[in-house]
N, C-alpha and C positions, 0 to 999 in steps of 0.2 A: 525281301524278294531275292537278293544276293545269295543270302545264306541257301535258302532253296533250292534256287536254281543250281547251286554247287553239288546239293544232297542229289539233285538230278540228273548231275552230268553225269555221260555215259548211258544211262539207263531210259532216257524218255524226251525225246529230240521232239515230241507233236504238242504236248502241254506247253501253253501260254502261259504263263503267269501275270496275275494283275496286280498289283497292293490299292485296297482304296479304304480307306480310315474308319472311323466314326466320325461323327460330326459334334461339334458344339451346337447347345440349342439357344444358349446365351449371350449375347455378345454386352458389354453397358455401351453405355450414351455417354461418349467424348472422354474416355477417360483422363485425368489432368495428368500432364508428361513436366511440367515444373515443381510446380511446391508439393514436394516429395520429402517424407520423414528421414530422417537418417537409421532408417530401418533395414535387417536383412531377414527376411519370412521366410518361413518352412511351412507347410502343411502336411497332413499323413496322420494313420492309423499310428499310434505309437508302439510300434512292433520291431523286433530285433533286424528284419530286413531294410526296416529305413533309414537305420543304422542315425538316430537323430544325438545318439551318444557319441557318436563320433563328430557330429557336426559340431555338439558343444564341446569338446576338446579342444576343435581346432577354432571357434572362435572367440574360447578363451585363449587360447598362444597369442593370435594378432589382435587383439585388441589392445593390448598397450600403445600399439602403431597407430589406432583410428577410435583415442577412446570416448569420441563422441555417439558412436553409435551403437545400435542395440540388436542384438535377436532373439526373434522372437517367432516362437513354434505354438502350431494350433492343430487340435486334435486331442486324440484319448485313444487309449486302449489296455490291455493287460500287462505291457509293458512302464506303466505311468510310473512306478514305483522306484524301479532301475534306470530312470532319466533325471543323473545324478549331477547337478551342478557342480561343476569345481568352487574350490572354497573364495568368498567372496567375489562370487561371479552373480550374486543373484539381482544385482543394478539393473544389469546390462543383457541380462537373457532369461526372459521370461519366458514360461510356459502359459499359457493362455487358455490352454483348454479346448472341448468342442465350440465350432461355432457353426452358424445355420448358411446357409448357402449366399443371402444377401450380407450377412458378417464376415465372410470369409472373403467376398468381391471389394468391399468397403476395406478390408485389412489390404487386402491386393492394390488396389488404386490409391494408399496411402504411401507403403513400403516405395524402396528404390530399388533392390533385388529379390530376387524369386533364388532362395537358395534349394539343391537336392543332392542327398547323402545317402542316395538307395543305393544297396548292392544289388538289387535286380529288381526290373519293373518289367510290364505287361507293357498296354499302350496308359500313360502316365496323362489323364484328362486333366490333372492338375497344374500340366506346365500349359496345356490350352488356352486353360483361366488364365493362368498369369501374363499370359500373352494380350491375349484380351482383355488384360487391364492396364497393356502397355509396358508391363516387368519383365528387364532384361532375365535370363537365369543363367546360371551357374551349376551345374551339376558332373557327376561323373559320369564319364562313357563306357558302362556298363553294356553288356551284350545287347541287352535289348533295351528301348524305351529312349530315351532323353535322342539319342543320334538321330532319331527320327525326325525330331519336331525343329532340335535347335540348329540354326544355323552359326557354326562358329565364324567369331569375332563379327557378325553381323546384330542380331541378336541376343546374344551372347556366348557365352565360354564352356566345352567340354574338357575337360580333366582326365586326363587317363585315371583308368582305373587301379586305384594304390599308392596314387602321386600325391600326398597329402600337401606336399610340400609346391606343385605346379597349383593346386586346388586353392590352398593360403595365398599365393602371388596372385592368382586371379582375382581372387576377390577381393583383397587388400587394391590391387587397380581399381578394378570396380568402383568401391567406395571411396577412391583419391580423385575420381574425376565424375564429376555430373555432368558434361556436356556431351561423355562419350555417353552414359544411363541415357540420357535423353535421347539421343541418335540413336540407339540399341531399341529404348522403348517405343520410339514410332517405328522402327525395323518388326519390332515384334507386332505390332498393332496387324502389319500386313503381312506377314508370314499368317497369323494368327486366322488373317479371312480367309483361310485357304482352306479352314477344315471348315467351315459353315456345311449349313444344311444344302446351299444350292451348287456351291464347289463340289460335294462329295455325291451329290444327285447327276451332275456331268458327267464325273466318272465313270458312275453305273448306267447311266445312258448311252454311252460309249463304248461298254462293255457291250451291251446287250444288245447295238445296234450294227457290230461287227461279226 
């Protein structure tokens, strides 16, 4: 809406502008905010935009620092082939493959971060899920997409965009501390009801009754 209203200023003083989302149509039942893997999850098309070659770069660097834990990416695409493991990284960062939507919630309410390495998204329904399944996330603050949904150091943590180095300390935090994961992921739980079907039905009620 920001960005908009800039493209408008000067030009057009009587247009309102609104933002009102999608919705989730899924929420699970009580996701567990304790016994939590020492997992860091990706999900995505594996396409040069999600830039998931870069996420394994960089968590092969800090894993000497936290080498109890793992990531792990789920998905497929035309890119599979160029999602190149650094050398004896393959313990600790598995590629997993396509999974089906109740595969994907299940991998979500296991992990303890929601990680994201897109250099550009849309509206991103996969940080939704991972909300809804109580996963803090970590991702870059790309023009669009992530600044939307996450609420920093609430929720979790944005990254400027190119900071590889503020991206590694955050998450390196992350995984040093489970009490904050656990405070982040009931923060996310209720960020997360805000896209529902009946939050975003208010909206447009409200639109439409002014």
């Amino acid at each position: 809406v920001e960005e908009a209203e800039k493209m408008m200023a000067g030009k057009n003083r009587h247009t309102r502008l609104v933002y009102i989302p999608n919705f989730l149509e899924h929420y699970p039942q009580r996701p567990e905010l304790r016994q939590r893997e020492k997992t860091v999850l990706a999900a995505g098309r594996l396409t040069g935009v999600k830039r998931f070659d870069l996420l394994i770069k960089q968590f092969a660097r800090i894993h000497p620092q936290a080498p109890d834990w793992k990531l792990k990416i789920l998905g497929e695409g035309e890119d599979t082939d160029s999602q190149r493991f650094v050398p004896g990284a393959e313990d600790y960062i598995i590629l997993a493959g396509r999974k089906n939507g109740q595969e994907v919630e299940e991998e979500m309410c296991r992990a303890s971060v929601f990680a994201m390495s897109s250099s550009s998204e849309g509206f991103p329904f996969v940080l939704l899920e991972a909300q809804s399944c109580a996963l803090p996330i970590l991702a870059y603050d790309v023009r669009v997409g992530p600044g939307f949904i996450v609420h920093q150091g609430e929720d979790g943590y944005l990254a400027a965009e190119g900071d590889e180095a503020s991206y590694e300390k955050r998450l390196l935090e992350m995984m040093a501390k489970p009490e904050l994961l656990r405070e982040m992921g009931r923060r996310a739980l209720l960020h997360g009801r805000e896209f529902s079907r009946e939050k975003v039905a208010e909206k447009w009620f409200s639109v439409i009754e002014t």
